[in-house]
C-alpha positions as CSV (number, residue, x, y, z in Angstrom):
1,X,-2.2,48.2,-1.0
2,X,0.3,46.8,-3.6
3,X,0.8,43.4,-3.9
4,X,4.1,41.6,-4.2
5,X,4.8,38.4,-6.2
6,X,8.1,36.8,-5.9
7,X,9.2,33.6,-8.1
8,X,10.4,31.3,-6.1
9,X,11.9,28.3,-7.8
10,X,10.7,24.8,-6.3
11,X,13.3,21.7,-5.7
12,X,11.8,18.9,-7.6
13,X,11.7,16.2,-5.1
14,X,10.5,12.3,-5.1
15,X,9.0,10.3,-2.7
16,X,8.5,6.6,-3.2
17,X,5.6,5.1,-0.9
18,X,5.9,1.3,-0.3
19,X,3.7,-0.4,1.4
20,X,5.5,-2.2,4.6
21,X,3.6,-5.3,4.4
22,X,1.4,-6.8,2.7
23,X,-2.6,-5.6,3.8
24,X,-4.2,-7.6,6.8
25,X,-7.7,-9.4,6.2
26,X,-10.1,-9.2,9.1
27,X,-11.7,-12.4,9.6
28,X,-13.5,-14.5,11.8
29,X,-10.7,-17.7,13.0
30,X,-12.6,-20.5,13.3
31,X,-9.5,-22.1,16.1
32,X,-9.2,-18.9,18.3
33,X,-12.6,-17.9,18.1
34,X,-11.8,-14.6,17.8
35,X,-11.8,-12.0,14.8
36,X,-8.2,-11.6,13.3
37,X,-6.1,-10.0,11.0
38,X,-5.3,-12.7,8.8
39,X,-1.4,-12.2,7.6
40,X,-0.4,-13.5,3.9
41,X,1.8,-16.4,4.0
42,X,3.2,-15.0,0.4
43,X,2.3,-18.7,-0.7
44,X,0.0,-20.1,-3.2
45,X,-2.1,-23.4,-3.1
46,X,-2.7,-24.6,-6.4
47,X,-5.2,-27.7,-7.5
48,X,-6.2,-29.1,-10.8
49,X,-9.8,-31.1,-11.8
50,X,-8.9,-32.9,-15.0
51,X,-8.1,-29.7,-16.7
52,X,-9.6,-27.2,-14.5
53,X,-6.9,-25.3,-12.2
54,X,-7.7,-23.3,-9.1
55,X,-5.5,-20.8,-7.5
56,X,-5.7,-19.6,-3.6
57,X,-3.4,-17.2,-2.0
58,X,-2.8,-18.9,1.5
59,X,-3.2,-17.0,4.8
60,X,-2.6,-17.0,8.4
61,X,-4.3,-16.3,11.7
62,X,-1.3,-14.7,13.5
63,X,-2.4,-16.2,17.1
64,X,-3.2,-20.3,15.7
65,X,-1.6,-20.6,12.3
66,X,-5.1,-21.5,11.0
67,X,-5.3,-21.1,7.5
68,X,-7.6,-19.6,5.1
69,X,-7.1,-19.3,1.1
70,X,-8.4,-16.2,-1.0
71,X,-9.0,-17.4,-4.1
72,X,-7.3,-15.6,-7.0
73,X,-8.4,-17.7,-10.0
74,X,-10.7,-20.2,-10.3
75,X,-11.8,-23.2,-12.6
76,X,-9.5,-21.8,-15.7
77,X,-7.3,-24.1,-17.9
78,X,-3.1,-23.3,-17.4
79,X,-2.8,-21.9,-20.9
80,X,-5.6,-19.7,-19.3
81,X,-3.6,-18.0,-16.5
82,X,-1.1,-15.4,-17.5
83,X,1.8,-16.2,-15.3
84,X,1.0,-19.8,-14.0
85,X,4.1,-20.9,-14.0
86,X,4.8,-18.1,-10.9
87,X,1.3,-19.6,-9.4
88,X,3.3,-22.6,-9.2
89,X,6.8,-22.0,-7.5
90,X,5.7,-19.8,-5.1
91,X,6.8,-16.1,-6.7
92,X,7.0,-13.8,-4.0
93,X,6.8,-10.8,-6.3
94,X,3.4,-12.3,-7.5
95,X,1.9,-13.1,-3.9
96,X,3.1,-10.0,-2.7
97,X,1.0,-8.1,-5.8
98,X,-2.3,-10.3,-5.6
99,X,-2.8,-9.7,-1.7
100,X,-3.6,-6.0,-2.7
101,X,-6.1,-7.4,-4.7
102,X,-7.8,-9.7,-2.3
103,X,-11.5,-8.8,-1.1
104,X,-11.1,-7.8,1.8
105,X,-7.9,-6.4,2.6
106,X,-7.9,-3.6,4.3
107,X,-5.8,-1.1,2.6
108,X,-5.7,2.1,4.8
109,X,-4.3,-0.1,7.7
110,X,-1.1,-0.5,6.2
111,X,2.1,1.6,7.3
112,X,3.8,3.2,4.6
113,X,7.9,3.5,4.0
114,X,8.9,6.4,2.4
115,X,11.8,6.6,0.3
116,X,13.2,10.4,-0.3
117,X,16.5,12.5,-0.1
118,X,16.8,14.9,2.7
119,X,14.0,17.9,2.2
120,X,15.1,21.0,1.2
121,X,12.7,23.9,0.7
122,X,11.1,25.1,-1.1
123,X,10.4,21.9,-3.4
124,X,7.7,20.1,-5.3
125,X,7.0,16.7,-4.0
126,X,6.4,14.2,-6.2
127,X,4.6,10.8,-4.7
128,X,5.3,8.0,-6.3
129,X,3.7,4.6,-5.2
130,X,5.0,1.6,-5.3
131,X,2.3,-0.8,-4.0
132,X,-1.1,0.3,-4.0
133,X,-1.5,2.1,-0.9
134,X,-3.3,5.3,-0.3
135,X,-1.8,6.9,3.1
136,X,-3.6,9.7,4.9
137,X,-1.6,13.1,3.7
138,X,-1.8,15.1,6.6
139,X,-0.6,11.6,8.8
140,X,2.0,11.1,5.8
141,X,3.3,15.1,6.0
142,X,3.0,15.0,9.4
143,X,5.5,11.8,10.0
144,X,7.7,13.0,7.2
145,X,8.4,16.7,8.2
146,X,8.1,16.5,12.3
147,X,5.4,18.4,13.0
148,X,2.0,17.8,14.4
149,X,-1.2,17.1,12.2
150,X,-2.3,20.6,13.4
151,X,0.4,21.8,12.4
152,X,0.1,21.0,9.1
153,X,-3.5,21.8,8.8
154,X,-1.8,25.9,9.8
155,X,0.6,25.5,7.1
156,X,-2.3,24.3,4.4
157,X,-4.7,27.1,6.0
158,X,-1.4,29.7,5.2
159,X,-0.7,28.8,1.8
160,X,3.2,27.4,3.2
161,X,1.8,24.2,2.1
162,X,0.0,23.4,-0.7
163,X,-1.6,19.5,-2.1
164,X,-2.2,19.1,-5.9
165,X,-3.4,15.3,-6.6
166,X,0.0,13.3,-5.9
167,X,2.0,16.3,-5.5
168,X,3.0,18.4,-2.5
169,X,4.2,22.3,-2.5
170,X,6.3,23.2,0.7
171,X,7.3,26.6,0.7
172,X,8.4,26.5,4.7
């Protein structure tokens, strides 16, 4: 049986993942009694021994407003601190960037955006991410394309679909 390979020439396509909010930290709130998923308040607390600075990133139970503070440096001097001066007034930018770091936070909990062109096959995806979020790709393909999970498990299985690291083949 003779085989047949046709070239096929892939649209190079990008999509840009951002995170929708910032992760959720489980934790036990002391007011409600209850486990929570405390919220980021995109705030910082900042406090200063003599020349000792500490810096928290404030949270929020979303039911009582309780707050807790993940700390994100601790007993350093100012000149110490890349960026301090964003510590102080609040950056967004910066708060929004540490509360991926917190211990803690739970990362595969939060909903994605994804930022792309219309789809044309067959292309090359490219994913690009913006915050440091690591979707599930068959939930990700199946939200982006309209089809079912299983679905895309059939394409995969077929060879219409193919995954390579942070890049996605869709022939069909």
């Amino acid at each position: 049986m003779a085989r047949v390979v046709l070239s096929v020439t892939l649209v190079p396509v990008t999509w840009t993942l951002r995170a929708a909010h910032t992760p959720r930290v489980p934790r036990h709130c002391p007011r409600c009694d209850a486990l929570r998923a405390f919220v980021s308040s995109d705030r910082f607390r900042v406090n200063a021994q003599k020349r000792r600075v500490d810096v928290w990133l404030v949270y929020r139970c979303p039911a009582c407003d309780f707050t807790w503070n993940a700390t994100v440096v601790e007993r350093r001097t100012p000149e110490e601190i890349a960026g301090f001066a964003r510590y102080q007034q609040n950056d967004a930018a910066t708060a929004w960037r540490r509360a991926f770091a917190v211990p803690g936070a739970d990362l595969a909990a939060v909903p994605v955006v994804v930022e792309r062109a219309p789809l044309v096959t067959p292309a090359r995806v490219t994913l690009v991410y913006a915050d440091p979020v690591r979707p599930r790709l068959d939930r990700l393909l199946a939200a982006e394309l309209g089809r079912s999970r299983s679905a895309i498990a059939r394409a995969l299985s077929d060879g219409d679909l193919a995954i390579d690291a942070d890049t996605i083949v869709i022939l069909r």
